[in-house]
C-alpha positions as CSV (number, residue, x, y, z in Angstrom):
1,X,29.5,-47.8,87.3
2,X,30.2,-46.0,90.6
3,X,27.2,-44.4,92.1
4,X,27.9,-41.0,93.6
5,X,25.5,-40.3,97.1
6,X,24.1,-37.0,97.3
7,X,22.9,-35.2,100.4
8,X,19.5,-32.8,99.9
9,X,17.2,-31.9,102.4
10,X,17.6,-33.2,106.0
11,X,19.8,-35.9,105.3
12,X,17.7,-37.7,102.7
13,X,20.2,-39.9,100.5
14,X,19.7,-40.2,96.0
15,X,22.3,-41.8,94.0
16,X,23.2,-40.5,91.0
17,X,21.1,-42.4,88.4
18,X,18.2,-41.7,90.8
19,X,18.9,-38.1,90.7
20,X,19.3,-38.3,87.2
21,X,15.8,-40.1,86.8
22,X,14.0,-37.7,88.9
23,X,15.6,-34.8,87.1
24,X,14.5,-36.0,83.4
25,X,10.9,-37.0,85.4
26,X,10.2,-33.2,86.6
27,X,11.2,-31.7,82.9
28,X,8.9,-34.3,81.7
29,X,6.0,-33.4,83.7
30,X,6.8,-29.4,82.9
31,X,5.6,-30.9,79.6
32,X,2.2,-32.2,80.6
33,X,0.5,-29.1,80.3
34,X,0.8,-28.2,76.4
35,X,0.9,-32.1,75.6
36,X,-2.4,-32.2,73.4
37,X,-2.6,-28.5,72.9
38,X,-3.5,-27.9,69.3
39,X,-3.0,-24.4,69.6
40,X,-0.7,-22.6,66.5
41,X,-0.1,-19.0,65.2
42,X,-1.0,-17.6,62.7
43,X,1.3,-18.2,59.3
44,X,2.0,-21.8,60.9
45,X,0.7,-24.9,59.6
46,X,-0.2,-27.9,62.5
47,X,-0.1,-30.8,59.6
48,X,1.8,-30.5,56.1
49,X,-1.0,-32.1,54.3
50,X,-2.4,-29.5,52.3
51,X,-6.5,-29.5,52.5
52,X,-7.8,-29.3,49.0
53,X,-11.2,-26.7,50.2
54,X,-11.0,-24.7,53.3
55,X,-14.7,-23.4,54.6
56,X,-15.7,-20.3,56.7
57,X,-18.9,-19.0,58.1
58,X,-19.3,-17.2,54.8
59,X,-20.0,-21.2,53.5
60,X,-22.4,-21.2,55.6
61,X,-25.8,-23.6,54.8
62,X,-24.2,-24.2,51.1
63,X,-23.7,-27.1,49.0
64,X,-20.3,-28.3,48.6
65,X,-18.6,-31.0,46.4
66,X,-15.5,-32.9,47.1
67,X,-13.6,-36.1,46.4
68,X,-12.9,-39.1,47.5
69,X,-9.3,-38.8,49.8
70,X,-9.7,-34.9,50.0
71,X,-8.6,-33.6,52.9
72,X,-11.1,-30.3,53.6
73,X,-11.3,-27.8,56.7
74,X,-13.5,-26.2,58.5
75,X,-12.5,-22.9,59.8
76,X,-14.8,-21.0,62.2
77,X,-14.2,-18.0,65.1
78,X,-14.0,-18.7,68.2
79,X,-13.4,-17.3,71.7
80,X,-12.4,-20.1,74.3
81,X,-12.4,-17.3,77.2
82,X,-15.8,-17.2,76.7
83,X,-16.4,-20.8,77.5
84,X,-17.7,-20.6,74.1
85,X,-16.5,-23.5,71.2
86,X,-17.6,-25.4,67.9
87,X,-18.3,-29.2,68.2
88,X,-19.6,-31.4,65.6
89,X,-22.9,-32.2,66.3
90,X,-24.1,-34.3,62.8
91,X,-21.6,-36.5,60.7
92,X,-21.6,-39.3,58.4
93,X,-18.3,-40.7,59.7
94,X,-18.9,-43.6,56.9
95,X,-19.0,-40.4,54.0
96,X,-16.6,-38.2,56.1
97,X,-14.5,-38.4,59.2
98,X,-13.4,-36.0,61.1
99,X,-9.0,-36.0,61.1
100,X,-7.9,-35.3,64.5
101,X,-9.1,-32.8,67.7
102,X,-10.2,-29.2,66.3
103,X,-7.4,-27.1,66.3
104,X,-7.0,-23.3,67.6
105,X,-4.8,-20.6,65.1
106,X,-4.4,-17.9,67.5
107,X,-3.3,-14.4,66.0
108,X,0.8,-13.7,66.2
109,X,1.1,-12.1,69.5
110,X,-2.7,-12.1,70.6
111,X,-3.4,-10.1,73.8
112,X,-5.3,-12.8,76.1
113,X,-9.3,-13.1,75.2
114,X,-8.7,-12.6,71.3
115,X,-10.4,-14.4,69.3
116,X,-8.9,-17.7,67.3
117,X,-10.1,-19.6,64.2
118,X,-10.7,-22.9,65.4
119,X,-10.0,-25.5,62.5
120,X,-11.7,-29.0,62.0
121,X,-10.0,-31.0,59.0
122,X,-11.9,-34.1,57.6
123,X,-11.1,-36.8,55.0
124,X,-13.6,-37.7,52.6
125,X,-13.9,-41.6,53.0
126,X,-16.2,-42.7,50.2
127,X,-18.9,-41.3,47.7
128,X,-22.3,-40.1,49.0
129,X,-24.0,-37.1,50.4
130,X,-24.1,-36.2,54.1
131,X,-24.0,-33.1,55.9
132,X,-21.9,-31.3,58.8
133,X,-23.7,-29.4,61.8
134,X,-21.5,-27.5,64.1
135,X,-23.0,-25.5,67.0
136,X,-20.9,-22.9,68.8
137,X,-22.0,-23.6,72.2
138,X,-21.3,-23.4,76.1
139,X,-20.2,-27.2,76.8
140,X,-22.1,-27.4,80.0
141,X,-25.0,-25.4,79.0
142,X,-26.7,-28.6,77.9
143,X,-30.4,-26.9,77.8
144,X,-29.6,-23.9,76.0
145,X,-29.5,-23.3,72.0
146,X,-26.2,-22.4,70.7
147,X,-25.3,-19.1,69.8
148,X,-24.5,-19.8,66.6
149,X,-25.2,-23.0,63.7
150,X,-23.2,-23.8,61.0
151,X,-23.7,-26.3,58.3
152,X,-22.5,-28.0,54.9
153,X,-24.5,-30.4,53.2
154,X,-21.8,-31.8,51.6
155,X,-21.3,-34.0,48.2
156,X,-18.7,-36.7,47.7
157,X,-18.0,-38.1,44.3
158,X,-15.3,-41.0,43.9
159,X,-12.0,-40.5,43.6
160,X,-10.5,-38.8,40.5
161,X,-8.6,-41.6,38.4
């Protein structure tokens, strides 16, 4: 393969493949940003399993009842440019476990500062009862109560045969 020299700034020398490299390396850190960005619009779906329950703040403090292998979500509102998001704070990961970072469904073409569901999906893992605590908080506002609880005590009976 003949390399090709190329002359840029000043009279610094690349050869072609190192051009090439550093090309392919920029685009790839223009990518950086919205790697791990959960972020999707409304009317599209992050994961094609389908959960079998979804919850909302109107499921709030209830008892719920699931399977073994159910997928379920949590769906809650949230305002990231408030500083303001959910986290789990209680979890039997041995009963339940949480499947993957929280995701943000963000309103089809959402002026900035609109408010986003912000969706947790779970797996049941085996039978027993156990309950969910989310608290809509300030991350570094570690001394402060969070502006809003939510909470499922949730049942999970074995897997249908």
């Amino acid at each position: 393969m003949r390399k090709m020299k190329i002359t840029i700034f000043a009279g610094a020398k690349l050869t072609r493949t190192t051009g090439i490299f550093c090309s392919l390396m920029g685009l790839g850190a223009g990518l950086i940003p919205t790697m791990g960005c959960a972020a999707t619009h409304a009317g599209e779906t992050a994961d094609t399993t389908k959960p079998v329950n979804s919850f909302t703040i109107a499921n709030n403090a209830q008892k719920v009842t699931v399977n073994v292998d159910d997928v379920f979500e949590v769906s809650l509102e949230s305002n990231a440019s408030t500083g303001y998001e959910w986290s789990i704070v209680t979890q039997n990961t041995k009963i339940i476990e949480s499947d993957g970072k929280p995701r943000f469904v963000i309103p089809q073409e959402a002026p900035p500062g609109t408010p986003a569901q912000q969706v947790f999906r779970f797996k049941a893992k085996s039978a027993g009862n156990t309950k969910l605590v989310l608290h809509y908080a300030r991350p570094w506002e570690k001394d402060k109560e969070p502006a809003e609880k939510f909470s499922l005590e949730i049942a999970v009976n074995k897997a249908k045969e």
